[in-house]
N, C-alpha and C positions, 0 to 999 in steps of 0.2 A: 237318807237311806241309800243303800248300797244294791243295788239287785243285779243277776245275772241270767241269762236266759240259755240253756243248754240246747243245742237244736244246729240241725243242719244251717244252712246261712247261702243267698248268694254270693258269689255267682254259680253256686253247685247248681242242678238243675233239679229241683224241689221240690214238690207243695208245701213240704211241713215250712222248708227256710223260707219263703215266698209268704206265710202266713208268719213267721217267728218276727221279719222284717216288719209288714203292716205294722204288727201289733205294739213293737217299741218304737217304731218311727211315731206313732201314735201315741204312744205315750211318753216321749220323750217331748210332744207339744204340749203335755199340758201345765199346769204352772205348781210350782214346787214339784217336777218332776222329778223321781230319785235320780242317783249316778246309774246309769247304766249300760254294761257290758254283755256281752256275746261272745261265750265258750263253744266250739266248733272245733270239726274234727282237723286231725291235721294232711297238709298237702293238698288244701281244697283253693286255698286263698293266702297270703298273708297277711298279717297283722295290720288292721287300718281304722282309721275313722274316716269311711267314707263315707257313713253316714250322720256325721256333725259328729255330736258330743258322746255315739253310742260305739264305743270301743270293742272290738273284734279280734276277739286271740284262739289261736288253735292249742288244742290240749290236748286231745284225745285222739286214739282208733276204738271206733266201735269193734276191733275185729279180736281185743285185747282186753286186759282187766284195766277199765278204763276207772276207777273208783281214786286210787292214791292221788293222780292225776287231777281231778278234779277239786278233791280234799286240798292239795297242795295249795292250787289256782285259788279257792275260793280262802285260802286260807292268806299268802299273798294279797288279793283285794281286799281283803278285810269285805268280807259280801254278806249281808245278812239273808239274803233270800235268792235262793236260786229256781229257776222255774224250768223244769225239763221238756221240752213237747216230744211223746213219748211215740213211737212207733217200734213193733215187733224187728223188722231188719237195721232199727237204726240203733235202740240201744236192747236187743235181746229180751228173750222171755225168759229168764233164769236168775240167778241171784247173784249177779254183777249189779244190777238196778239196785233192789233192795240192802243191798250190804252198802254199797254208796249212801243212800238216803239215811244208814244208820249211821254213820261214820258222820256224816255233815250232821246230823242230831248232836250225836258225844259233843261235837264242837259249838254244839248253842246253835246254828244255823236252819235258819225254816225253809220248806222247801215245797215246792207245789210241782203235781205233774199234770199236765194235759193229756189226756189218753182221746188222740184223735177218731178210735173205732174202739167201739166193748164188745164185745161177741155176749152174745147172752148163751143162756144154758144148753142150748140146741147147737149150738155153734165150737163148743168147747175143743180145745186140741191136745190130744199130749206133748208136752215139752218134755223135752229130756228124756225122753222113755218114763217119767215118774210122776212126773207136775204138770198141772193143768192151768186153762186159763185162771178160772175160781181160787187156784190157790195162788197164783200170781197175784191177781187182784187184792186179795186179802191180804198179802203180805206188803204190797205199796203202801198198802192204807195202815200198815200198820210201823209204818218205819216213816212215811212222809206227813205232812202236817195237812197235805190238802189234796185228793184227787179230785181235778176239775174236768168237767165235760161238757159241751155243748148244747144238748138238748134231753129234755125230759128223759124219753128212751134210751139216751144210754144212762143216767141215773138212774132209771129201773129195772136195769141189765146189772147195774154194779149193785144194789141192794139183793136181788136177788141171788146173787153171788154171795152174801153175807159180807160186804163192804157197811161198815156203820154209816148212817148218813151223816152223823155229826162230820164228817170228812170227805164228805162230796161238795160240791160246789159245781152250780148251772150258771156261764158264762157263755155267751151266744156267739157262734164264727162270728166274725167281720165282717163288715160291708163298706165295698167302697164307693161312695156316690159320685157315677161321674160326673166330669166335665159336660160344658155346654155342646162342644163337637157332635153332631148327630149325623142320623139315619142318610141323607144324601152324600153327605162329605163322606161318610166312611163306605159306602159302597163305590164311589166314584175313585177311590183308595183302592178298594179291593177289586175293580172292574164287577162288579157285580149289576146286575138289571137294575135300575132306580126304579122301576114301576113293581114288581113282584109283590104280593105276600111272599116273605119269604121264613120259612121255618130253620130252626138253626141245629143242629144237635153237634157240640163241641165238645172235644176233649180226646183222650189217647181211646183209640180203638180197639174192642177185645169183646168177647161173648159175655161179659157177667156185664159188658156194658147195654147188653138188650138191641143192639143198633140196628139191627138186622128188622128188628119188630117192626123198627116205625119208619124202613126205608118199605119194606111190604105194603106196611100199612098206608103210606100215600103212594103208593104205587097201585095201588086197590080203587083208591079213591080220587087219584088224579085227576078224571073226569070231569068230578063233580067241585071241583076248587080251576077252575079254569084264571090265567094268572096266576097260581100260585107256584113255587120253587123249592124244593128242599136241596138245602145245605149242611153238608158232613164234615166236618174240618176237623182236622187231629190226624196225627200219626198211629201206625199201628205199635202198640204197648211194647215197650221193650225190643220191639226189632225184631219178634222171635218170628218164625217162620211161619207158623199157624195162625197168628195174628193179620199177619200179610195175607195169607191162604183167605182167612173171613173175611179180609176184605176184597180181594179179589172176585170172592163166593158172590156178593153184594153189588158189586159192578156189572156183573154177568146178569144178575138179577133185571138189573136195569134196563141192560141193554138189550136183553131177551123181552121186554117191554117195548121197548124203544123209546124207551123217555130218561136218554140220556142230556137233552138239552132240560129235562127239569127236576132230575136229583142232580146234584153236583158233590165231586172229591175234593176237596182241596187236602190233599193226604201228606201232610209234611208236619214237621214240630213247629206250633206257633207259639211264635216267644210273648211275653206279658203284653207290653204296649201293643202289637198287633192283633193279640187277645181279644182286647179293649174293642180292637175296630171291628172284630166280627161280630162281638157282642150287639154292640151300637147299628149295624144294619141289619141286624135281624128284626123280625118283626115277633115272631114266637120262639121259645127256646124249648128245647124236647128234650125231657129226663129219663128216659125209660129203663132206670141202672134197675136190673132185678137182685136186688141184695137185703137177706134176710138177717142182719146186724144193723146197730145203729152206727151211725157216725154223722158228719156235718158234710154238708156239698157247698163247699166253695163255688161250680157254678151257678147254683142257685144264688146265692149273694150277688153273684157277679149278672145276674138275669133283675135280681132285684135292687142293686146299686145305679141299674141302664134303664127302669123304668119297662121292665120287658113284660109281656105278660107267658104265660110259662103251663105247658103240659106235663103233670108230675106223676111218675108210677108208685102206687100207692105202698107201703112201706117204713119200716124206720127210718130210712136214711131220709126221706121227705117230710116227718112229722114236723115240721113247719109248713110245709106248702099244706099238707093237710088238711090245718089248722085254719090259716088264712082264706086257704080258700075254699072254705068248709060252703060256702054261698052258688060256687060253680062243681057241684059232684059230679059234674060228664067231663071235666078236666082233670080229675082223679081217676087214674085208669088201672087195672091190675098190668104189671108189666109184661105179662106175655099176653093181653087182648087185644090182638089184634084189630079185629074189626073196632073195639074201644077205642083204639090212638086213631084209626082212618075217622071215626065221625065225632070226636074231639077235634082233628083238624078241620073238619069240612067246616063243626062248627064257629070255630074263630075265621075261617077263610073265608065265611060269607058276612060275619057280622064285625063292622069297624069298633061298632059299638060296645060290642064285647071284649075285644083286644081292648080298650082303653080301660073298660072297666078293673079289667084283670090287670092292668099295668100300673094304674091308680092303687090299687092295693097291694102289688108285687113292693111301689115306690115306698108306703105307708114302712112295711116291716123294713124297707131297706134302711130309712131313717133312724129308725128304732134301733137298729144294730149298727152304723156307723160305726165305722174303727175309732174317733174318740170318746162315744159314750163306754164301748168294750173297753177302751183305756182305763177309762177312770173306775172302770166297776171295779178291774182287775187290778189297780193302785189300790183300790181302798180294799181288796184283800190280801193286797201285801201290808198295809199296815196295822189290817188286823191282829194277822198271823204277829208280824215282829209285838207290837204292845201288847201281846196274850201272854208275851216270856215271864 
């Protein structure tokens, strides 16, 4: 089999390319894996196999009728399936997507999308001054052979939408289980306290990410977690000015406390592998994203790939933390309760016992979702698709 995977790509700076990569490096281990290649935009990279046998060609600008383009390419490789991972700014909410999917059909070719977020019905946007989410969705599903999604919730965002199920497909983020390297060595890497609880909340900084909650929120309760440290790492989103401003807001916060030795900024872009290492010294990971759509949280994976045990604001975007951790409800918090996130922490800051428990179970789902079990699922739906012709 010949497959291709349409999606941003390292070394651009990602999450969809950083997910598009796990997932064919992954699949490219396992045995009769198909041929496969990586269609990406142009002037990001060039043409290489850096990554062994998974070929990388630039074809496209999102900013253009990227469709002939793609047709041509997939027509050259002789490609039976191509797999788009789909995001609003990366290929448009309009009907450049859909009239591609129909073109690569005319030509015999199966095609799967990933739609990293669904907006359900309360969420819906006009596009184009005419079209809405609801009618985007339904027209993928009606030109592509497979809309895939991650979690339940966004499946019952796209049904409710009128998407048929027969063309949904639940295929789980990845997870990467790390290495042996731990909790001393990667603090002693980041100069970080070896002794701390230490709480972690990662990623780009911005208001819909809640951050502001759970820096209040052990700032409230500091007291009563003696030893213990919270940790903010990530940049402010995009650079923009306001982003900088809230974080600013948040520091003043602190320091109007005066427990600036026990929140800490590491306020800079942190690239993957040192990722890794913040991940690994943490002791609890804080999720407080207040967002009323589904999609999948890559930190999460990445909390449950490290064995972490994890504070999750209650919501679509956590219907797996939900789930798993349906045993600890005071770790299930509404993302603006405050006083909830301060005696959620106090609770793991006093009990060792609890942190393990919650990390034994964080590890359980991480296995479970391993990037090569998500390989192989998503292999045997490419060859679904192709032996259904």
């Amino acid at each position: 089999m010949k497959a291709a995977m349409v999606s941003t790509y390292p070394p651009m700076q990602c999450g969809i390319g950083n997910y598009s990569r796990l997932l064919y490096q992954a699949l490219a281990g396992l045995e009769g894996a198909p041929t496969l290649h990586v269609l990406t935009e142009t002037g990001h990279r060039r043409d290489s196999n850096l990554d062994g046998s998974i070929q990388v060609h630039q074809v496209y600008s999102r900013r253009g009728e990227y469709g002939d383009a793609l047709v041509e390419k997939a027509r050259e490789l002789d490609l039976q399936v191509l797999h788009f991972q789909y995001a609003p700014d990366l290929l448009g909410e309009d009907e450049r997507l859909p009239n591609t999917l129909a073109a690569l059909r005319r030509d015999g070719r199966r095609t799967v999308v990933t739609l990293h977020t669904v907006y359900g019905p309360r969420q819906e946007r006009v596009l184009l001054g005419k079209h809405s989410t609801r009618w985007f969705h339904q027209h993928l599903a009606q030109h592509a052979d497979c809309l895939l999604v991650h979690q339940e919730a966004m499946r019952q965002a796209l049904l409710e939408q009128g998407v048929p199920d027969d063309r949904i497909a639940v295929i789980p983020h990845g997870t990467v289980m790390e290495d042996a390297v731990g909790r001393p060595e990667a603090r002693a890497n980041l100069g970080l306290d070896p002794d701390a609880t230490l709480f972690l909340f990662f990623g780009f900084i911005h208001i819909q990410k809640n951050v502001h909650t759970v820096v209040r929120a052990f700032t409230d309760r500091a007291a009563d977690m003696p030893g213990s440290k919270l940790l903010v790492a990530g940049r402010p989103f995009g650079g923009h000015w306001y982003n900088k401003r809230y974080l600013t807001w948040m520091k003043s916060l602190v320091a109007t406390r005066e427990l600036t030795d026990r929140v800490i900024f590491h306020d800079d872009f942190i690239p993957g592998p040192l990722a890794s290492a913040y991940i690994k010294a943490s002791d609890v990971m804080l999720l407080p994203h207040k967002q009323a759509y589904a999609s999948a949280s890559g930190v999460f994976h990445q909390a449950a790939g490290a064995d972490k045990a994890v504070i999750c604001a209650k919501g679509p975007k956590f219907q797996d933390g939900m789930r798993i951790l349906a045993a600890h409800p005071n770790l299930l918090v509404e993302a603006t309760d405050r006083d909830g996130w301060g005696q959620a922490m106090v609770d793991l800051a006093s009990s060792a016992d609890l942190r393990a428990q919650v990390a034994a179970t964080m590890s359980d789902y991480g296995r479970a979702t391993a990037w090569p079990v998500v390989a192989r699922t998503t292999s045997d739906l490419y060859n679904r698709l192709v032996t259904a012709k």
